[in-house]
N, C-alpha and C positions, 0 to 999 in steps of 0.2 A: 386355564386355556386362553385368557388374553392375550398373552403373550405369542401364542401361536399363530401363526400369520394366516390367514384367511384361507390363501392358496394350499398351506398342510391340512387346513381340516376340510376342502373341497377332496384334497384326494384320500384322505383317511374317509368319507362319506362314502365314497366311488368304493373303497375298498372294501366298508361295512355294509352297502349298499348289494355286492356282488356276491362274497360269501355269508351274508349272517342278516339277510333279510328279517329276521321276525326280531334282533336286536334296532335296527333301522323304524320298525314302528313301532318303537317303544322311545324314541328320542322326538322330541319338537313335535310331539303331538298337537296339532292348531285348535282353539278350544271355539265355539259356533259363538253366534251372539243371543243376544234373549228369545229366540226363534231359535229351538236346537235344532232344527234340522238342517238353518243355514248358516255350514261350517265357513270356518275361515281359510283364507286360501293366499298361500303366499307369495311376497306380489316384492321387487326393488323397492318400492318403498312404503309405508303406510299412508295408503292418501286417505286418513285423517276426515273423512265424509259421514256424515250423521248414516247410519243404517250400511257401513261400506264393508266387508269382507275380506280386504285385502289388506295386509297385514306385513309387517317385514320382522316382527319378534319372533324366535323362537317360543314355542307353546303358547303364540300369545291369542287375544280375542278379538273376534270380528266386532265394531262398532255397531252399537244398540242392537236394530233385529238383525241385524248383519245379512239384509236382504240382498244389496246391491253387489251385485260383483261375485257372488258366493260360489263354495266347492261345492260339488255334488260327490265326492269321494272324499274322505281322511284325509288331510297333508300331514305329512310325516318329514322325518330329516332328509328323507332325499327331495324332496320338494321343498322344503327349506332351502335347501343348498341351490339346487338347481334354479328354481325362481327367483331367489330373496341374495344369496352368497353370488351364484353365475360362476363365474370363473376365480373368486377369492377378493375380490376387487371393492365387493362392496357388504355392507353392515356387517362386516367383522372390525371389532369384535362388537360394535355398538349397531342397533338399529335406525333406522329414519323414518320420519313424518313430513309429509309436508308441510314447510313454513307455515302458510296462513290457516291452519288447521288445528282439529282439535281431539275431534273423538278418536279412538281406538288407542293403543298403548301408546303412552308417552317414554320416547327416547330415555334412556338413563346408559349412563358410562358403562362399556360392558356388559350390557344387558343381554346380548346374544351369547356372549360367553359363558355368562353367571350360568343361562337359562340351559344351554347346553351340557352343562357341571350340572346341574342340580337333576338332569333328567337320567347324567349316566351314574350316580348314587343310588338312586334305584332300582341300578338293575341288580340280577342276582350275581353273587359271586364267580360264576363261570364268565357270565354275560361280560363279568369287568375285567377277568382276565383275557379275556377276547380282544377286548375292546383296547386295554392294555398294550397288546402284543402287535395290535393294524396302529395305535397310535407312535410306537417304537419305532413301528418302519416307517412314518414319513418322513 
């Protein structure tokens, strides 16, 4: 999926987003910080803040208690997309941290893409031919 430009997998999101909602929360699940209750919530970039929630990986975790900043509902791949992707422009296929920063997932090459792969392997057989067939038509 790196290879796929940001802007194709914003509108294949919009498209699995509209027909096949219950595939859509099953991808980029945001995982909470050491406080489960405060999820992580996807944000253009990871600002990288001891205890901060906002996050620009796909599935990735809120720093420490992930108090600051946090979701009160699930972020899913449309809230990935929507807050973290925008318009295709930004953290495809790699995500960002602020410069002077540290906590919550560090940057790796690709890592939006890998993380995106690795959430639609799990899904079931039907799920992938779905997914398959909205990925066709971007």
């Amino acid at each position: 999926l790196a290879k796929t430009s940001g802007k194709d997998i914003v509108q294949f999101a919009k498209a699995l987003g509209i027909a096949h909602s219950k595939i859509d929360d099953k991808i980029c699940v945001a995982k909470p910080g050491t406080t489960t209750s405060n999820l992580g919530k996807y944000a253009v970039i990871t600002e990288g803040d001891t205890n901060d929630a906002r996050i620009s990986l796909c599935g990735g975790k809120a720093a420490g208690t992930g108090n600051d900043n946090k979701s009160t509902e699930q972020n899913v791949f449309r809230d990935f997309v929507r807050e973290t992707l925008k318009d295709g422009n930004h953290n495809w296929p790699t995500s960002t941290r602020k410069a002077d920063k540290s906590a919550g997932p560090t940057p790796v090459t690709n890592d939006n893409a890998t993380a995106v792969a690795t959430d639609l392997t799990k899904l079931t057989s039907e799920e992938k031919t779905i997914v398959a067939g909205l990925l066709a038509k971007t």
